[in-house]
VMD Tcl script that builds the backbone (N, CA, C; Angstrom):
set m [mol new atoms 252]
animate dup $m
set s [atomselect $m all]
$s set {name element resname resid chain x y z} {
  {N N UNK 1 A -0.878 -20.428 -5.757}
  {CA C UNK 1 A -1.083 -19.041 -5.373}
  {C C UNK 1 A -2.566 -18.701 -5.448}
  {N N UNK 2 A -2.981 -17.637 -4.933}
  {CA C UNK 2 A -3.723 -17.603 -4.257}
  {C C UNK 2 A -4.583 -15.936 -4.469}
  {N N UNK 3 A -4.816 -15.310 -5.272}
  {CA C UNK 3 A -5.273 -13.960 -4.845}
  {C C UNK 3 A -3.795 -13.897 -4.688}
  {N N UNK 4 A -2.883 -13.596 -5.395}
  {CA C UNK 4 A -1.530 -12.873 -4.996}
  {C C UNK 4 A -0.703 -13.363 -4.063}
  {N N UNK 5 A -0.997 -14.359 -3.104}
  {CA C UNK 5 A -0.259 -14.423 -1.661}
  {C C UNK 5 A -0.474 -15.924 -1.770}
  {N N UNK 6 A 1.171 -16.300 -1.391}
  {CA C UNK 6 A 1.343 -17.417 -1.869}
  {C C UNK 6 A 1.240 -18.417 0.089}
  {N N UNK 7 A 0.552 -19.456 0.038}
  {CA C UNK 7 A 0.260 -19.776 1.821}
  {C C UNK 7 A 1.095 -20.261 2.096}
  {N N UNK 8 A 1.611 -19.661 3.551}
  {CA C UNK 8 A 2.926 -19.760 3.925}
  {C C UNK 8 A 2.655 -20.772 5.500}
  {N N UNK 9 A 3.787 -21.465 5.505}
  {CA C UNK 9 A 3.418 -22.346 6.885}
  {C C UNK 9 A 3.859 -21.341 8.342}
  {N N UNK 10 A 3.031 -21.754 9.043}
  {CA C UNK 10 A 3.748 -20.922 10.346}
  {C C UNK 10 A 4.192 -21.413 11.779}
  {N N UNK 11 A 5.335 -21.650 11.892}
  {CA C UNK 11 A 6.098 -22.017 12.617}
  {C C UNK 11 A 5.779 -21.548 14.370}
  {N N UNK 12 A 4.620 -21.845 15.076}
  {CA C UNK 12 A 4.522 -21.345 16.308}
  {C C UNK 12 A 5.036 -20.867 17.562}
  {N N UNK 13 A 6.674 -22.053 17.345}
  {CA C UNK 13 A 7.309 -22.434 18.495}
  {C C UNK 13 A 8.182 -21.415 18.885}
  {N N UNK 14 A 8.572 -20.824 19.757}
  {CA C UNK 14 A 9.323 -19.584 20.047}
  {C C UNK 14 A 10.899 -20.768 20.061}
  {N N UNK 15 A 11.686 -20.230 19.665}
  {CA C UNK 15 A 13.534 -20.759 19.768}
  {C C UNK 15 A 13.788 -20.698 21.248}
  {N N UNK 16 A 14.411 -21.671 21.494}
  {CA C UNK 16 A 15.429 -21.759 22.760}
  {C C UNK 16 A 16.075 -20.583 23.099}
  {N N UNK 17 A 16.983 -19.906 21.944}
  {CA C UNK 17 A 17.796 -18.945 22.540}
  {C C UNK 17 A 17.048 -17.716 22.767}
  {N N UNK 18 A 15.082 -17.759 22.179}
  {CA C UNK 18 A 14.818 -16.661 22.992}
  {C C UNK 18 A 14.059 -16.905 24.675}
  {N N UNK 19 A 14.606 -16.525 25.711}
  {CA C UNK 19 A 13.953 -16.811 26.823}
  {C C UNK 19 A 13.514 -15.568 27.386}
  {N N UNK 20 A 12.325 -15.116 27.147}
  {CA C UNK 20 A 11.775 -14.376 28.051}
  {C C UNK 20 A 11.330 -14.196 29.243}
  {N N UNK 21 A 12.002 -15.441 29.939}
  {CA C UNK 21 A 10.940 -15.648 31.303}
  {C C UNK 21 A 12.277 -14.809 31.834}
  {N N UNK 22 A 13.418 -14.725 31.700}
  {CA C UNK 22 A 14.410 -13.456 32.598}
  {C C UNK 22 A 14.202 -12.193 31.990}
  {N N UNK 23 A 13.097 -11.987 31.316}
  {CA C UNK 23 A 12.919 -10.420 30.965}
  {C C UNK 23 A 12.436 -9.838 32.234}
  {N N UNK 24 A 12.701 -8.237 32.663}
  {CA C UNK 24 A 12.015 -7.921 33.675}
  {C C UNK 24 A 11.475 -6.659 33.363}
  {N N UNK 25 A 9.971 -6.384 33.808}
  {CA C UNK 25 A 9.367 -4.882 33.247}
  {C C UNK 25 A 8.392 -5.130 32.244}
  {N N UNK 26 A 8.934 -6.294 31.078}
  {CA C UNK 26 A 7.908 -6.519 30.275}
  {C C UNK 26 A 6.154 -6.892 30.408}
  {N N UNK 27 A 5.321 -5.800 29.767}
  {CA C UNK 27 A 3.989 -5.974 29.781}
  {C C UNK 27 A 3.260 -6.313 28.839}
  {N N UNK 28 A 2.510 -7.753 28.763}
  {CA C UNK 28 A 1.848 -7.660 27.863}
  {C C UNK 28 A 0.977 -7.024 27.109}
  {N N UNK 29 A 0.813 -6.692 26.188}
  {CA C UNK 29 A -0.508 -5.713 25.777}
  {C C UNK 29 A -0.381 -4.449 26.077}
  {N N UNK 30 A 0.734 -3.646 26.539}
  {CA C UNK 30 A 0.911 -3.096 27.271}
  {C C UNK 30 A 0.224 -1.475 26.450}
  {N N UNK 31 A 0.761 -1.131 24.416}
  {CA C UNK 31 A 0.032 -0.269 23.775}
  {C C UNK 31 A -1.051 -0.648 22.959}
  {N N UNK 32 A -1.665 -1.900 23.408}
  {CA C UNK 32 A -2.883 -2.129 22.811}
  {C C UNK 32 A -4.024 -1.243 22.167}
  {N N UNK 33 A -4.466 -1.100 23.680}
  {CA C UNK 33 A -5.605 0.203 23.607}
  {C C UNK 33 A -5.154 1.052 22.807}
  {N N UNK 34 A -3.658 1.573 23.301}
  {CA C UNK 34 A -3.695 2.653 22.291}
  {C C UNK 34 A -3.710 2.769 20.656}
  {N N UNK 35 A -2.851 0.940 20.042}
  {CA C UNK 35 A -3.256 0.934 19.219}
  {C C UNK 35 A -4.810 0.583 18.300}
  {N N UNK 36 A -5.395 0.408 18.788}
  {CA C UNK 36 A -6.736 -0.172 18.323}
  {C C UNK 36 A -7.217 1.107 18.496}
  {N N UNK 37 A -7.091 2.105 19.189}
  {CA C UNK 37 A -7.779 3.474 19.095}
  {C C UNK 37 A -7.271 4.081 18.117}
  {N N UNK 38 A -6.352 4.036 17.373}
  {CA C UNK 38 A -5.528 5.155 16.906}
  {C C UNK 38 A -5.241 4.268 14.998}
  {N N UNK 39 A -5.971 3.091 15.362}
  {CA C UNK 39 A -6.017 2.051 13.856}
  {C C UNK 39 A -7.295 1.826 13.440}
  {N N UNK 40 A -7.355 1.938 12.411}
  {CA C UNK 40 A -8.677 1.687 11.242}
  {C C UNK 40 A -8.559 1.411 9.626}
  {N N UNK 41 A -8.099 0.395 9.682}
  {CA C UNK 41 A -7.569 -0.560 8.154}
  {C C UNK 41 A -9.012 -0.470 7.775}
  {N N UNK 42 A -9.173 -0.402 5.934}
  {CA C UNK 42 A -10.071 -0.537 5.054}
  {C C UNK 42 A -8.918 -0.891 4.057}
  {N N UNK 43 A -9.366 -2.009 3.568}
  {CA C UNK 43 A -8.922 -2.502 2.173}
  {C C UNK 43 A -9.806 -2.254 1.006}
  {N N UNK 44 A -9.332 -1.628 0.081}
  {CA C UNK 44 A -9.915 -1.220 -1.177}
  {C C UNK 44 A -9.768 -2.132 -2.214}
  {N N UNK 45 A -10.326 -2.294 -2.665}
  {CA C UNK 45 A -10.456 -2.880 -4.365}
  {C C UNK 45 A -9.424 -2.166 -4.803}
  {N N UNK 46 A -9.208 -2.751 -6.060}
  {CA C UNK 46 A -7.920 -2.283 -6.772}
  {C C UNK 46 A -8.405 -0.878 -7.693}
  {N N UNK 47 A -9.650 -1.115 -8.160}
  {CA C UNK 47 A -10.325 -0.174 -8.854}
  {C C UNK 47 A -10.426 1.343 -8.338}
  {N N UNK 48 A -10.750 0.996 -7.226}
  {CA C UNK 48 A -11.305 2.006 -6.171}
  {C C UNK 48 A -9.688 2.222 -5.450}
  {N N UNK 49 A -8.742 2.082 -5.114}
  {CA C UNK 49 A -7.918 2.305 -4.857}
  {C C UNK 49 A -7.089 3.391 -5.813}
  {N N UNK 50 A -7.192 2.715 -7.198}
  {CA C UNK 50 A -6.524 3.624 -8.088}
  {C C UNK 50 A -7.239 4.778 -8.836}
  {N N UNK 51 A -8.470 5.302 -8.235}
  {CA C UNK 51 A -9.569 6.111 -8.006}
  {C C UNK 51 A -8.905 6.887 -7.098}
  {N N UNK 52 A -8.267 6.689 -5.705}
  {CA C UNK 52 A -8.343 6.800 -4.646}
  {C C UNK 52 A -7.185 6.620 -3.795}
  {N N UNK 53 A -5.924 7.073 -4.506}
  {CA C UNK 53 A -5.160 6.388 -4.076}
  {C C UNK 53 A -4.431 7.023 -2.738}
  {N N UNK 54 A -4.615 7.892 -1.859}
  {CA C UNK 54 A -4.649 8.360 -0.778}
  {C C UNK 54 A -4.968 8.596 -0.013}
  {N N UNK 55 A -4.739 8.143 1.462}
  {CA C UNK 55 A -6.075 8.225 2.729}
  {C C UNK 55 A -6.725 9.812 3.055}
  {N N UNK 56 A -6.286 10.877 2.889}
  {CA C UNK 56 A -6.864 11.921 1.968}
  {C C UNK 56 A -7.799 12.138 1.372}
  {N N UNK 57 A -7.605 11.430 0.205}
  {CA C UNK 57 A -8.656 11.492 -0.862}
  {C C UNK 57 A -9.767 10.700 -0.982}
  {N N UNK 58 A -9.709 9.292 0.123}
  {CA C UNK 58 A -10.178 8.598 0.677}
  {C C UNK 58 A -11.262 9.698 1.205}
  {N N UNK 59 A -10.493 10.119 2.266}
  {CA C UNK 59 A -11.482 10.796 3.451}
  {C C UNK 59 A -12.438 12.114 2.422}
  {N N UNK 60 A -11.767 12.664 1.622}
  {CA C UNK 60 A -11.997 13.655 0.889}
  {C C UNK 60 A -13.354 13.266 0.356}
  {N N UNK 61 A -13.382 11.810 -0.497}
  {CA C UNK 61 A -14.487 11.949 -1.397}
  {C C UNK 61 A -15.742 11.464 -0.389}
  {N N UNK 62 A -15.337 10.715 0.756}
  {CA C UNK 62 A -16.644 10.115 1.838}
  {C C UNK 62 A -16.884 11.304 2.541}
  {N N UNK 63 A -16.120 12.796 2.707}
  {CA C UNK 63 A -17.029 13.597 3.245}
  {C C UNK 63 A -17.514 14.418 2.515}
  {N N UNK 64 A -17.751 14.388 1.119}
  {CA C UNK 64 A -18.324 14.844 0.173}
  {C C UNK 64 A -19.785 14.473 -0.175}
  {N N UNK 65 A -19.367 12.613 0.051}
  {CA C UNK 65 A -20.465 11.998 -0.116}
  {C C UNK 65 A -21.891 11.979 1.120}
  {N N UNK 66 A -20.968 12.280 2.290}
  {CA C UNK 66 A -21.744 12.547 3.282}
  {C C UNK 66 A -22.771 14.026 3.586}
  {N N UNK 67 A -21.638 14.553 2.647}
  {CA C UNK 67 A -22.648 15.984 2.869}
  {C C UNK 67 A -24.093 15.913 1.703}
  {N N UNK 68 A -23.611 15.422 0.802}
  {CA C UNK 68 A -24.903 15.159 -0.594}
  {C C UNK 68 A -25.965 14.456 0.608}
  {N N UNK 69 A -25.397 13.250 1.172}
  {CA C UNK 69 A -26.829 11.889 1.396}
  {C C UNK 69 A -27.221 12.916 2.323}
  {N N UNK 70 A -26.524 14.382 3.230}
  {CA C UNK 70 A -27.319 15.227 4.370}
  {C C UNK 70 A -28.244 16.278 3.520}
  {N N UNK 71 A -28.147 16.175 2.409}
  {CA C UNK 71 A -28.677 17.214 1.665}
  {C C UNK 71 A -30.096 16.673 1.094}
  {N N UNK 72 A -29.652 15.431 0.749}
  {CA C UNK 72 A -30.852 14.777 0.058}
  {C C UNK 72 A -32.167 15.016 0.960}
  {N N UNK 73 A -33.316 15.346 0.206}
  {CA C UNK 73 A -34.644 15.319 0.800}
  {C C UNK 73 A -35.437 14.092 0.305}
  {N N UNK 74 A -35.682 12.920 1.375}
  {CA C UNK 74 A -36.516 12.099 1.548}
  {C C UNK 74 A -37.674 12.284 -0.077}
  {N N UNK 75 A -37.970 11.714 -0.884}
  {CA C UNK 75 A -39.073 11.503 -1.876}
  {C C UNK 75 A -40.418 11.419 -1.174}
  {N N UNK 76 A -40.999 12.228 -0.891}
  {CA C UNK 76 A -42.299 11.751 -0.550}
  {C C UNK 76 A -43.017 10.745 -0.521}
  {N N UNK 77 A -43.012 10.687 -2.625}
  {CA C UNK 77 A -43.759 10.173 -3.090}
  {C C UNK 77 A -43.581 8.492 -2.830}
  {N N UNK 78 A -41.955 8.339 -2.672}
  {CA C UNK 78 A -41.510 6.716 -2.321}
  {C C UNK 78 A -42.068 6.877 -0.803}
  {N N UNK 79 A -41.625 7.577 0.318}
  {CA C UNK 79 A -41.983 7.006 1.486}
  {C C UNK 79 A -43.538 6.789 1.624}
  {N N UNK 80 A -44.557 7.432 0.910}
  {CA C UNK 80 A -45.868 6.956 0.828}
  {C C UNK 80 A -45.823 5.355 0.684}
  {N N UNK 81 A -45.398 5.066 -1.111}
  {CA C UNK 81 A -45.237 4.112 -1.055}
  {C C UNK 81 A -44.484 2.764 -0.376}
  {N N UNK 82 A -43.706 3.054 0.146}
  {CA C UNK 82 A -43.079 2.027 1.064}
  {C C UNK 82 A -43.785 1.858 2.498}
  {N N UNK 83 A -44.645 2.565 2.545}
  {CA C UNK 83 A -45.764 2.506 3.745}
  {C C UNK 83 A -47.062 2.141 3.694}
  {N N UNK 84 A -46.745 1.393 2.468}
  {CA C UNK 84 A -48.298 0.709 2.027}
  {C C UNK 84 A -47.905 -0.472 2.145}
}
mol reanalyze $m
mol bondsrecalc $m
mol representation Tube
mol addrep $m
């Protein structure tokens, strides 16, 4: 085992008794787009998860954090220095 997840073999071959070539109508890919627009997985640490344990509170504390880093005023005194 492995990080929790034990490696599993995977069997590629589609079965005989399924034949899709007499399906009719079927489209591949057909809600793709829509899913990849409408999906956005982030995996959390366990730490930070149980900090955090709702996509909510998720969103809650990053637009919190976003409004502070819009608030912050640049240090002068560092951007001098980082321009030397």
């Amino acid at each position: 085992m492995n990080g929790g997840f034990m490696k599993m073999e995977i069997n590629d071959e589609i079965r005989p008794e399924y034949d899709f070539s007499n399906m009719k109508g079927g489209v591949r890919g057909k809600y793709v787009d829509r899913y990849q627009a409408d999906t956005n997985i982030v995996l959390l640490e366990p730490d930070v998860a149980q900090a955090f344990p709702t996509s909510d509170s998720v969103n809650e504390a990053l637009r919190l954090l976003m409004q502070i880093a819009q608030r912050q005023k640049p240090n002068s005194r560092l951007e001098q220095t980082s321009q030397m």
